[in-house]
C-alpha positions, 0 to 999 in steps of 0.5 A: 500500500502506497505512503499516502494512502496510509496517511490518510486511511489512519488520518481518517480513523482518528477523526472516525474516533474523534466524532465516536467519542465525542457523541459518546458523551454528548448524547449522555448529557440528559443521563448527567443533567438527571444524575446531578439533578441539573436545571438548565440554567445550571448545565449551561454554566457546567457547559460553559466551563469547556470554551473557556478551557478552550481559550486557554488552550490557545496559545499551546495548541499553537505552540505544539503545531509550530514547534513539533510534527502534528502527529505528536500533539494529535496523539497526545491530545486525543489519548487525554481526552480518551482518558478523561472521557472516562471520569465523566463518567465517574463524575458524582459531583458538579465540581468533579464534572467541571473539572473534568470537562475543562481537561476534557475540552482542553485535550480535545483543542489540541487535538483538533488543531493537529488532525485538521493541520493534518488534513490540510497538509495531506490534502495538498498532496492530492490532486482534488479536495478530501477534506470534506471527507475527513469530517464527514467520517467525524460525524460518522463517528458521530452517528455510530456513538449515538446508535452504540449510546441507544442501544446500550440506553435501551439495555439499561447499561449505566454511564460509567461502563459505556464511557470506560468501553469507549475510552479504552478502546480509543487509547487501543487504537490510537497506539496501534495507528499514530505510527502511520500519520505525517512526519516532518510536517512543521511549517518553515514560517508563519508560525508567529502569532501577531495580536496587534491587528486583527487580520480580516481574512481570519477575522471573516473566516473565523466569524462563519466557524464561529455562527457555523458552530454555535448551531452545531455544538447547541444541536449536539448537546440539545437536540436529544433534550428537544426531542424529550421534553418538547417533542415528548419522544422516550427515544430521545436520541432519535432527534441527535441520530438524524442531525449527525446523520445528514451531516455526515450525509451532506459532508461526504458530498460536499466537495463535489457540492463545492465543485459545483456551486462554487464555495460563496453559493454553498455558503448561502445554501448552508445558511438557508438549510439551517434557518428553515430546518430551526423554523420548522421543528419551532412551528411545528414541534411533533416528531417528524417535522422535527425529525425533517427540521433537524435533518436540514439543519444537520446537511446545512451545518455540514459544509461549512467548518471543512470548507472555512479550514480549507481556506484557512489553510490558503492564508498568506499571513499565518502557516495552516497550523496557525490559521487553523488554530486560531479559526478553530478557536472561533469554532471551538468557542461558537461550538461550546457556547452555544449549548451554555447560550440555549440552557440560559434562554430555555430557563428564561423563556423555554426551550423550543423560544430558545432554539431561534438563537440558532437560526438567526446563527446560520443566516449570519452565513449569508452577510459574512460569508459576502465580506469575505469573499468580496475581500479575497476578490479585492485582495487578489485584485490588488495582487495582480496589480503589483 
């Protein structure tokens, strides 16, 4: 089998691994509110502890990706993250799982800037855009964390022997794979972070990561409590399922989409899907509108964070590890604030009146996604003129 193609089938199976275990905690969320005895408001707050670690990851994540291969913070962070899987499980206390879920989130960082670094530099090397694949296998693994959940739900199987399952075999895995990823992929300049002067090209593509992500990170950790106490269904992972489904769904088709309609149409397409698939499962809040709705919330959703890294990594002032770092801070942030945002507006209001926050996220799309290409045309216009 040739080099490359190693590379990118273990690259794959880590971010196969990194959407398993992630919905494997996810769509556990009602199992932890109801075992801590959680209001809303309250698992917002527990929520909001993984953006903040988040940020303090930033300046490390960077630093790892600039100063060594990815492939050594890629398997280091996401053998952290395996193992605090496991104490979420164990967590009896609201202070146990907070400080849990800080370590959790600031494990995952770090591995999230080394894979999609790697996914970016692979796909350089290949003549056709793969990264979409790449995440679209995320929320494959997504799809088999929430089925592996509901059937180990419906068997009575508690938290903490499913989460110890899940992260033993991740750690398994990874020491059997790291072997096979990149070598020598560290980037001989743009590593250095300025922080004077935000750079526009950055600032616009990290604006759409971050409105992308607000809806995708509130859909994962609220869409199974939507679909139990608002559309009154007892298999209330069904509502999560059929979100991560046309994700992966619209994910595996979205670099031919890209090909087609060009990435500003995508873009406003992405923007469309969400706004009407949030409208309907609010006006209409009975199983399959609601199943309809989040399906078309998950397909918009999908395109948009591979499709922003791919062109973070075009970036001409930073490296692709740096670009991506600091887009995904923007996506990591957006992602873990929007459940915190959705538990303060449902205990304000209620849950399905809070559910509008993610659909004026995605037509946010629209005007942002326009600055920025307007800009990259102005820039490259100006280009050809020196």
């Amino acid at each position: 089998m040739q080099q490359l193609t190693k590379q990118r089938l273990a690259l794959s199976l880590f971010f196969l691994l990194s959407g398993f275990t992630f919905s494997s905690w996810a769509s556990r969320i009602p199992t932890i509110k109801s075992a801590l005895g959680l209001n809303e408001a309250e698992l917002g707050s527990v929520l909001l502890t993984m953006p903040i670690s988040s940020l303090v990851g930033l300046p490390l994540s960077g630093w790892l990706v600039s100063k060594l291969d990815t492939r050594i913070p890629l398997t280091i962070g996401f053998t952290l993250s395996a193992i605090c899987l496991a104490f979420i499980g164990l967590a009896n206390t609201t202070m146990g799982l907070v400080f849990t879920l800080f370590l959790y989130s600031l494990s995952v960082r770090i591995f999230n800037i080394a894979v999609n670094t790697q996914a970016i530099t692979l796909q350089k090397q290949y003549d056709k855009k793969i990264n979409g694949s790449f995440h679209g296998l995320w929320s494959t693994g997504g799809i088999m964390g929430v089925g592996f959940t509901t059937l180990l739900i419906s068997f009575g199987v508690p938290i903490v022997p499913h989460l110890l399952m899940v992260s033993a075999a991740a750690i398994f895995i990874t020491l059997l794979s790291f072997r096979f990823l990149l070598r020598n992929d560290k980037s001989p300049s743009g590593n250095k972070l300025s922080l004077n002067k935000p750079d526009p090209y950055i600032l616009y593509l990290g604006l759409m990561v971050f409105f992308a992500a607000i809806c995708e990170g509130g859909m994962f950790d609220w869409s199974g409590i939507y679909f139990q106490q608002v559309v009154k269904e007892d298999v209330f992972t069904l509502g999560y399922l059929i979100f991560m489904a046309f994700m992966a769904l619209s994910r595996f088709v979205s670099d031919r989409i890209i090909n087609k309609l060009g990435m500003p149409a995508t873009y406003t397409m992405s923007a469309i899907l969400i706004f009407s698939g949030i409208l309907l499962s609010i006006l209409f809040p009975s199983f399959w509108p609601a199943l309809v709705g989040f399906s078309l919330v998950g397909f918009g959703t999908a395109a948009v964070i591979p499709m922003t890294y791919t062109l973070a990594g075009a970036s001409k002032t930073y490296s692709p590890g740096i670009a991506i770092s600091l887009i995904a801070t923007f996506g990591i942030v957006g992602m873990l604030l929007g459940p915190p945002l959705i538990g303060y507006l449902a205990h304000a209001f209620n849950l399905k009146v809070s559910f509008v926050a993610f659909a004026i996220a995605g037509i946010m799309l629209i005007p942002i996604s326009q600055m920025f290409f307007r800009l990259q045309h102005k820039t490259a216009g100006e280009l050809q003129e020196a």
